[in-house]
N, C-alpha and C positions, 0 to 999 in steps of 0.2 A: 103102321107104327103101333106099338106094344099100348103108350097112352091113348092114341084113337080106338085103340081097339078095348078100352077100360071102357071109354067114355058112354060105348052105349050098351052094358050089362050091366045086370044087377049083380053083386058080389056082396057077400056077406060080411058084415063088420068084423068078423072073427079073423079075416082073411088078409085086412089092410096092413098089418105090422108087415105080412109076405110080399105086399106090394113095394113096400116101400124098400123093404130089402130087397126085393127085385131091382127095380128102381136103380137103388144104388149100383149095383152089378152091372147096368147095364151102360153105365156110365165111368168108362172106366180111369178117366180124368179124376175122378174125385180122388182116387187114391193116390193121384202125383204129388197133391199140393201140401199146405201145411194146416189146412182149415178140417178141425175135428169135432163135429158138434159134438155137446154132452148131451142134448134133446133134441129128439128130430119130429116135427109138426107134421102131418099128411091132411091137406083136405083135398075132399073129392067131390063134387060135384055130378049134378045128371044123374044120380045112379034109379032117384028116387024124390019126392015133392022134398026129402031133406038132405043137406048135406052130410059128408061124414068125416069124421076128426079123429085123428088118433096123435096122440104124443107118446113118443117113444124115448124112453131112457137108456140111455148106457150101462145103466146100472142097475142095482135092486132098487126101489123106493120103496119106502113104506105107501102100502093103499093110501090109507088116511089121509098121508101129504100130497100125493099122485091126485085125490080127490079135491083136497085144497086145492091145486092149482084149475084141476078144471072148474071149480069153483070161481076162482079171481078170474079165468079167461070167459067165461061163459056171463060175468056180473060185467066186467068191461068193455065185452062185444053188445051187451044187450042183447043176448041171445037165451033162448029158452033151449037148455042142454034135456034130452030124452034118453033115454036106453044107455046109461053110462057105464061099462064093466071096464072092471079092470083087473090085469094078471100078470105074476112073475114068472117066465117059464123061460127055458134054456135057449138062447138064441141061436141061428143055426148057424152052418159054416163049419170045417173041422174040429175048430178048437170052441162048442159050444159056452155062452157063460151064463148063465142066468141076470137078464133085465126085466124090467116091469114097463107095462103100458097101459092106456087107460083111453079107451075109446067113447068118443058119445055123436049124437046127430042131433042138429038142429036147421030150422028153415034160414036162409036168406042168408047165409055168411058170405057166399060169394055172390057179388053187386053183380046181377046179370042184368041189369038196366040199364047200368053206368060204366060198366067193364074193371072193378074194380078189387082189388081183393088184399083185405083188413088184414096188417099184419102186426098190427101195435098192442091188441088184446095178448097175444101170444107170448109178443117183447117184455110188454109188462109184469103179466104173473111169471115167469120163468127167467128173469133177470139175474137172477143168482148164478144164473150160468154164462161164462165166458164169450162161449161160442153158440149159437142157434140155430137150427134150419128150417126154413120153414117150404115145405112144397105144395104146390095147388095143383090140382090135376081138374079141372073147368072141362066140361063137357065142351065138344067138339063146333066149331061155329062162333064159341067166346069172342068178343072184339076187345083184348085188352088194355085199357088204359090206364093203368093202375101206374102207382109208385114206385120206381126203379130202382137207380145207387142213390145213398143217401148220405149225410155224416153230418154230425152233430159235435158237441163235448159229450155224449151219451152213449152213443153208436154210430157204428158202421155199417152200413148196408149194402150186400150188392148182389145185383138181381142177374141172371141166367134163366137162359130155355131149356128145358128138357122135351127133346124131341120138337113138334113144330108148335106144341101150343101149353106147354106146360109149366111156367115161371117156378122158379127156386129164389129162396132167397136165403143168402145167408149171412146174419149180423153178429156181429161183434161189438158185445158190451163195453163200452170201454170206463163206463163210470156208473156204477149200479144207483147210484142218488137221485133217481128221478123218481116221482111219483106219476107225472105223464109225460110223455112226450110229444103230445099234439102232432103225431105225424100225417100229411098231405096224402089223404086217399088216391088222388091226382099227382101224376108228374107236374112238379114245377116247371112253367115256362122259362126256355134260357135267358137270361136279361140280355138285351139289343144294347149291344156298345157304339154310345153315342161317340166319344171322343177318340180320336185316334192313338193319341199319349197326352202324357201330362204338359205338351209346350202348347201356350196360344196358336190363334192365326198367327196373329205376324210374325212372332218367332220361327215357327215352322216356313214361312215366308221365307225370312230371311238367311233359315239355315240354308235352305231351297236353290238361293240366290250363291250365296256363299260356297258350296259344293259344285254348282256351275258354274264359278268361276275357276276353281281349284281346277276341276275338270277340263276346262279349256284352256288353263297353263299346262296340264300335264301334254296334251295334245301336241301343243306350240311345241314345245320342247323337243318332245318325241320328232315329231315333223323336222324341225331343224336339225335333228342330229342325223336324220335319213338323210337329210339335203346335203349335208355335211359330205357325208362321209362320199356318196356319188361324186360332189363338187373333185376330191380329193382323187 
């Protein structure tokens, strides 16, 4: 697979925006649906003792802001961001346009201890926009446990494999007024439904009761009208 076979080369940061438009291509679902991100996240794993990060715009961004944001992602992951560059250059595809992107590396973003992978730093700084994506590309052997669909009054969350071990996620802001969202590194456990419905026992009892008796007039009935009609 194209991702197992990332997972164990070294690639150069220069090269990730390629990937992920690869990436895209190679999934040719994305283009049926109606979900258009305006930033697309890449992190990769395994390449090297750091991960690697690229946000990709749709558009032009000014540096400076492109900088802010990996600023606010890197101060709310608690991560220590290295080698940051960032560049506007024509995107490929026939009808090239010029976007901007803005790469950097840092240690431990993806929980390889815990199987987990942080996607709330991301949501945070880049909430101005509608749509999000964010993809991990975990080196090969990952066990993941991480965070799946989500939904809040904040966002929408929902999570997809790329290839056999590659999560996507993609959220939708639905109300930019958060300062955090505390979201659960860990899937939520499903809550065990104690009750069966809203009626007591004995109710339930008694409908129980009630129904077999309906039940075995319908029968009587039926049965006599067969008796009947033979009699006849």
């Amino acid at each position: 697979m194209f991702v197992r076979f990332l997972a164990g080369r070294v690639l150069p940061l220069s090269a990730i925006p390629l990937v992920l438009m690869l990436i895209c291509y190679a999934s040719p679902h994305l283009a049926a649906d109606d979900f258009q991100p305006r930033v697309l996240v890449l992190v990769m794993g395994g390449l090297s003792d750091y991960d690697h990060v690229s946000i990709n715009y749709t558009e032009v961004m000014p540096l400076n802001k492109a900088q802010a944001d990996l600023d606010a992602i890197a101060a709310k992951g608690k991560w220590n961001a290295i080698n940051a560059k960032g560049e506007t250059k024509p995107s490929g595809g026939p009808n090239p346009v010029d976007t901007t992107s803005i790469s950097f590396q840092a240690k431990e973003i993806i929980g390889y201890q815990n199987g987990t992978l942080p996607i709330e730093p991301f949501i945070t700084a880049l909430k101005r926009f509608k749509f999000i994506e964010v993809d991990y590309i975990p080196p090969a052997g990952f066990d993941f446990k991480g965070l799946q669909d989500y939904e809040d009054d904040y966002v929408k969350i929902n999570m997809s494999t790329m290839g056999e071990s590659a999560p996507r996620y993609r959220i939708e802001v639905k109300d930019a007024g958060f300062t955090n969202l505390d979201l659960p590194l860990l899937q939520p456990a499903q809550p065990v439904e104690t009750q069966q419905s809203g009626y007591s026992l004995w109710q339930r009892v008694l409908m129980g009761f009630i129904l077999g008796l309906i039940g075995a007039l319908v029968v009587y009935i039926v049965t006599s009208l067969i008796v009947r009609r033979k009699a006849a």
